[in-house]
N, C-alpha and C positions, 0 to 999 in steps of 0.2 A: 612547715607552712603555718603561718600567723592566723589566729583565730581571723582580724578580717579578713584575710585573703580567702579562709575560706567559704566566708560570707558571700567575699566577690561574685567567687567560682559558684556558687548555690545560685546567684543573682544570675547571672551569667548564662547557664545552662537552665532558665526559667523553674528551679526548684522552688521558690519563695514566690508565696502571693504579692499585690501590692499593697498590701497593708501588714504585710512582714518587713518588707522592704521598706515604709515606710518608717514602722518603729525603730527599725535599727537604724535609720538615720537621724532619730532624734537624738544620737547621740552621736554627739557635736568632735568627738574625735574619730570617729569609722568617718561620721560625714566628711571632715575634711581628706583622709583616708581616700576616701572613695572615689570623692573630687578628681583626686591626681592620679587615679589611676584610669578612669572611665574614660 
């Protein structure tokens, strides 16, 4: 499993605040990442 993936999965199952969630999408590769997966 891909460090994002397991980002997703954190995101996913409400582990991460939205200001966790946010930071890691300032980075513009998870962000598009994330995109395609959500």
């Amino acid at each position: 499993m891909s460090h994002f993936e397991r980002l997703i999965a954190c995101i996913r199952s409400g582990q991460m605040s939205e200001a966790q969630i946010s930071e890691e999408l300032r980075n513009p590769v998870f962000a598009a990442y994330y995109r395609q997966r959500a």
